[in-house]
GUGUTI-298106 format. One line per 10 residues: number of its first residue (from 1); their letters; for each residue x, y, z of C-alpha. Coordinates in Angstrom, 2 decimals. Layout:
// residues N
NUM = A = X,Y,Z; ...
***
This chain:
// residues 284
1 = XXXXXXXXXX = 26.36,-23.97,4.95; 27.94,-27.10,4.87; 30.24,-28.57,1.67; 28.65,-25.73,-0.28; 24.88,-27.01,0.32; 22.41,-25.95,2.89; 21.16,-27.45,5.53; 17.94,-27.62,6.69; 18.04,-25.00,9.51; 20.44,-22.73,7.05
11 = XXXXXXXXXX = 17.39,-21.63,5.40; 15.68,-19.70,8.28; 16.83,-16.17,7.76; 19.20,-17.24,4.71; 19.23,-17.71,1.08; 16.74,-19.33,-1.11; 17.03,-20.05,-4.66; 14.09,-18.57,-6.62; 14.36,-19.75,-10.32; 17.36,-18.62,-11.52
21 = XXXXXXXXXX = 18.33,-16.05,-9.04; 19.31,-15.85,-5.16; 17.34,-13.73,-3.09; 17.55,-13.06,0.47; 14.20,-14.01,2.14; 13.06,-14.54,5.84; 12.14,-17.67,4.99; 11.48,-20.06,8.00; 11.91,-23.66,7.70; 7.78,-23.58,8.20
31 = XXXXXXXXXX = 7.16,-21.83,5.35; 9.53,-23.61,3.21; 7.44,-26.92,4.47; 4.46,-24.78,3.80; 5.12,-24.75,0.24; 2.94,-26.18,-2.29; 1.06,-25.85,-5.70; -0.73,-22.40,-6.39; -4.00,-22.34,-8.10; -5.88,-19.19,-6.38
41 = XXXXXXXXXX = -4.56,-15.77,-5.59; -6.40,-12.96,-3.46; -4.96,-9.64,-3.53; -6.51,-7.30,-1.04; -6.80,-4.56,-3.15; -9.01,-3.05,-5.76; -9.05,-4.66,-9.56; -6.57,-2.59,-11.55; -8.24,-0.67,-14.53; -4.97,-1.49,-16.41
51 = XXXXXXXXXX = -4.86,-4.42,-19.07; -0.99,-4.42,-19.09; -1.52,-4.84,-14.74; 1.42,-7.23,-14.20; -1.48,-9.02,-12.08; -3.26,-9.99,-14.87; -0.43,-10.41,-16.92; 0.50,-13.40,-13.87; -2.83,-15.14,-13.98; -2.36,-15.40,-18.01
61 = XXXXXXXXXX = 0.96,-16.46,-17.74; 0.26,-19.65,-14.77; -3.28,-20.19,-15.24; -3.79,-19.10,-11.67; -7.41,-17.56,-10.62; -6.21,-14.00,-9.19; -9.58,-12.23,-7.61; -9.12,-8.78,-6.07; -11.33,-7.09,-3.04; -10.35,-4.53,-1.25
71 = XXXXXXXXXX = -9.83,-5.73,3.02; -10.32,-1.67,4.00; -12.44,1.44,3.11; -12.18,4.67,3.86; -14.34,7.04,5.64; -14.85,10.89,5.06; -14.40,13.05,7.89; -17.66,15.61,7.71; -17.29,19.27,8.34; -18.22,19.27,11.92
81 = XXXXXXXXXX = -15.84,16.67,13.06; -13.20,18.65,11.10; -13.55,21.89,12.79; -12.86,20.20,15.88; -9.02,19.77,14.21; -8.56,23.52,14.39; -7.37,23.78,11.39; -7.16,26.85,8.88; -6.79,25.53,5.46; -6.50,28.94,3.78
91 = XXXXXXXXXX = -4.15,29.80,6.06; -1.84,27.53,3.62; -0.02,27.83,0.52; 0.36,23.89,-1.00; -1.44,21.13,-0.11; 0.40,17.66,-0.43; -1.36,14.39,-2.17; -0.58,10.87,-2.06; -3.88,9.43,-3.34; -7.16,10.07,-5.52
101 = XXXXXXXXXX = -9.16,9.26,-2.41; -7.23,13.04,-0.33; -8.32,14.30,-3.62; -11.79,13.66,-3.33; -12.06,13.44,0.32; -10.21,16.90,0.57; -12.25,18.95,-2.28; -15.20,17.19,-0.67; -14.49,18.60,2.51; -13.97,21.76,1.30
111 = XXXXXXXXXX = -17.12,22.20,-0.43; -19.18,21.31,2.92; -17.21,24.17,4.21; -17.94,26.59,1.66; -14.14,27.05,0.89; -13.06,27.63,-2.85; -9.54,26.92,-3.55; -7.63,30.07,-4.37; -5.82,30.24,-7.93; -2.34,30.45,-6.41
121 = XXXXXXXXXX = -2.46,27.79,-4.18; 0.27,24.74,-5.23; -0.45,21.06,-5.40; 2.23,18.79,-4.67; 0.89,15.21,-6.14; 2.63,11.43,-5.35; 2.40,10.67,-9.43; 1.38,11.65,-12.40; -2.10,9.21,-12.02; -3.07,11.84,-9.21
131 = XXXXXXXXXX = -1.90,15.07,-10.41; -4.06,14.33,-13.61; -6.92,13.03,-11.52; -7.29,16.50,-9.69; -9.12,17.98,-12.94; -11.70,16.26,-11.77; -11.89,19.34,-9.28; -9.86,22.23,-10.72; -8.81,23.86,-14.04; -5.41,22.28,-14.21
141 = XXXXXXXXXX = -3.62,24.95,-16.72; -4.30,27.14,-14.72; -2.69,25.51,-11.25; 0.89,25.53,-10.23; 1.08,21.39,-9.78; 4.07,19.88,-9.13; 4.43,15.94,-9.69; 6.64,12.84,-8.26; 7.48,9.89,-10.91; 5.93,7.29,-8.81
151 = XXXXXXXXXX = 6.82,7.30,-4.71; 7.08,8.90,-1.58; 10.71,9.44,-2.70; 10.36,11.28,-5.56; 7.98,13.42,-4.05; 10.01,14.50,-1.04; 13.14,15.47,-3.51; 10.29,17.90,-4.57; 9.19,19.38,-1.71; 13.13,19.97,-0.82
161 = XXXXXXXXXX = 13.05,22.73,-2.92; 9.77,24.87,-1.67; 10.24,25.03,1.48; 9.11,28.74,2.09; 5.45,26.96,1.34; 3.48,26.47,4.13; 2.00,22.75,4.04; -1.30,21.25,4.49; -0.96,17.68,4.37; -4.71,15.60,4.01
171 = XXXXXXXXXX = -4.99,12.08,5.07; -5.79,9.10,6.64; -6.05,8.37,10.88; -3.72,5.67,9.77; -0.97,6.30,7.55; 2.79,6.28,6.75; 4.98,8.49,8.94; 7.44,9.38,6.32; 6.19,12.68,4.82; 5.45,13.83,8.01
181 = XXXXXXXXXX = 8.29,13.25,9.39; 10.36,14.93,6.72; 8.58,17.86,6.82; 8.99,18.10,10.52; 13.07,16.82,10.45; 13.67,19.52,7.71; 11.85,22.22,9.73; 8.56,22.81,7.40; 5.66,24.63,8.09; 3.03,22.42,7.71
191 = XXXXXXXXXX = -0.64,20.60,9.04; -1.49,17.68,9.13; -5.29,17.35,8.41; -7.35,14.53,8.76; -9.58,14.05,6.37; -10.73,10.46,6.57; -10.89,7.18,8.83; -9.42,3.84,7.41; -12.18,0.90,8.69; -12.13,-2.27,8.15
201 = XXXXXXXXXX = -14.35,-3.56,5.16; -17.37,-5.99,5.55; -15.96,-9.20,4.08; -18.79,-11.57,5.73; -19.41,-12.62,2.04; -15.78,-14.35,1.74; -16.30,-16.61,5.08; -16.53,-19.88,2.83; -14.13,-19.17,0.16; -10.65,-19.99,0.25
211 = XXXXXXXXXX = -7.47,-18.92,-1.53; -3.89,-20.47,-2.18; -2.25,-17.19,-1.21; -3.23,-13.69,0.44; -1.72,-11.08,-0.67; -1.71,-7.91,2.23; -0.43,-4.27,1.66; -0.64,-2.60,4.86; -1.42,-3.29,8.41; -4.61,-1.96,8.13
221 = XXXXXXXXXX = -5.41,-5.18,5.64; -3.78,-7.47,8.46; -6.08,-6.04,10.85; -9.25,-6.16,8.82; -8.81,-9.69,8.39; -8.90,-10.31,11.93; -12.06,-8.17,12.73; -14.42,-9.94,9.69; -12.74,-13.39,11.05; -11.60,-13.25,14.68
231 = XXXXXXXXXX = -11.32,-17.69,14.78; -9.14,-17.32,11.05; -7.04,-20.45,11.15; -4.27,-20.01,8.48; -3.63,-23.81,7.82; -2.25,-24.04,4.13; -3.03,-20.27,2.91; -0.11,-18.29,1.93; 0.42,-15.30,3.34; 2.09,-12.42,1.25
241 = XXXXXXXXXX = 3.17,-8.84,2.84; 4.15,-6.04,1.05; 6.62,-3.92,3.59; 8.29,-4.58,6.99; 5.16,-2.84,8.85; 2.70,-5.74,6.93; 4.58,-8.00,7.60; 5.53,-7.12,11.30; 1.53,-7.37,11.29; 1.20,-10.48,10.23
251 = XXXXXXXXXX = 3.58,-12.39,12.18; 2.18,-10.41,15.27; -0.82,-11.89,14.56; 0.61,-15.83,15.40; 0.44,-16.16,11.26; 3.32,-17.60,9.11; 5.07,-15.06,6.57; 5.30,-17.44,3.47; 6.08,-14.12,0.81; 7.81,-10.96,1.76
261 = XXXXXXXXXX = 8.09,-8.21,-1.08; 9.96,-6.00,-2.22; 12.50,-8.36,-3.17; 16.17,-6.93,-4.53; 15.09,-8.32,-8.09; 11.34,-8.00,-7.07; 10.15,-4.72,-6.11; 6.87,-5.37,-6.61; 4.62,-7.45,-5.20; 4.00,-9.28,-8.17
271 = XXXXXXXXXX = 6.92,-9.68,-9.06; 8.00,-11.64,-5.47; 4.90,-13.69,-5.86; 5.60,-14.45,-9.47; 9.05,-15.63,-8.08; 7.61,-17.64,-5.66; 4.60,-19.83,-7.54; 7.60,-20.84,-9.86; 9.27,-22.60,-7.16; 6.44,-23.70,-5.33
281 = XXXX = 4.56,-24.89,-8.89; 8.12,-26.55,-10.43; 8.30,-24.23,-12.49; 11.76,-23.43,-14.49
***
């Protein structure tokens, strides 16, 4: 900082004003260069069901296109491949859910191996949205379910106090390491079962359509990107990552990080792109 203005190289790694606020970004002087008018926003996600979805609520409010398409899928694992895992999944007492897609995948699985859930077994569900979802399956009254407010967080402040449970937690071949690793820090018993691969989706249809911004949630995303579009040159597309891992990903990749999220005023990613289209579109 010099005389109480910055200079041009005090914005790598500094402080950016963002509308009214100051927000500590990892801007680079590139992406601050990079910055320019946005009319077209891809998140790589699924369109949300919600009308109040602060998504739509950001295309309304800029008159930006925001289209939504998932960049991964997920895979069932069938009953054969399972057995290979050598796990017992009566031989538990709770099973732990962070998404509709363990529900399904999970109550799936069981079916193919001819396993009925027994009426004292606990769920332990990542929100309410999943906890409800699982009478899709099971005569919820009638279930001991136990439900975080919204995160991982929550969820483990939860689990502190059953620990005498012994855990069967379904999921992904890729996923987060934090439950796991609390369960196995705080000296749980627990499984982890696999229940489903995370691919990369066939996005062949997008090869000719182009976006202002990209909007990426895991690594996974990152990665799918790269296998639909191995020659992907970046040029003036935003890139937007939601979490140090994405975005670890996507500067790994040779890409520039224009949007980083969450954001001390912008937890959301949303929010931190809603931030940055007013500055890059002049907006006060």
């Amino acid at each position: 900082m010099r005389n109480g203005n910055f200079s041009v190289n005090d914005f790598s790694k500094s402080i950016i004003v963002l509308g009214p606020e100051l927000l500590r970004v990892d801007m680079t002087e590139t992406a601050i260069d990079r910055m320019r008018k946005v009319k077209s926003i891809l998140v790589t996600q699924e369109a949300p069901t919600d009308l109040n979805s602060p998504y739509l609520k950001l295309a309304e409010k800029f008159n930006l296109k925001i289209d939504f398409r998932p960049f991964i899928q997920v895979e069932p694992v069938g009953a054969k491949e399972f057995r290979k895992q050598k796990i017992e999944i009566l031989n538990h007492t709770a099973v732990i859910f962070t998404s509709r897609n363990a529900v399904d995948h999970f109550f799936i699985l069981s079916r193919e191996l001819k396993l009925e859930m027994p009426a004292d077994m606990k769920y332990f569900c990542i929100s309410e949205q999943t906890s409800n979802y699982l009478q899709k399956y099971i005569v919820i009254r009638k279930r001991k379910i136990f439900t975080g407010l919204k995160d991982t967080k929550d969820l483990l402040e939860i689990l502190k106090k059953h620990k005498n449970e012994k855990f069967l937690y379904p999921c992904s071949d890729i996923r987060k390491n934090d439950i796991p690793d609390f369960l196995k820090e705080n000296g749980f018993t627990y499984s982890e079962a696999i229940i489903n691969h995370t691919v990369a989706a066939d996005l062949s249809d997008l090869k000719n359509v182009f976006y202002d911004i990209l909007a990426f949630f895991s690594p996974s995303g990152v990665n799918s990107l790269m296998v639909n579009f191995p020659e992907f040159k970046q040029n003036s597309t935003r890139l937007a990552a939601f979490g140090p891992a994405t975005a670890k990903a996507v500067k790994e990749n040779g890409f520039v990080l224009d949007i980083e999220a969450p954001l001390p005023n912008a937890p959301s990613m949303a929010g931190a792109l809603e931030l940055y289209i007013k500055k890059a579109n002049g907006i006060k």
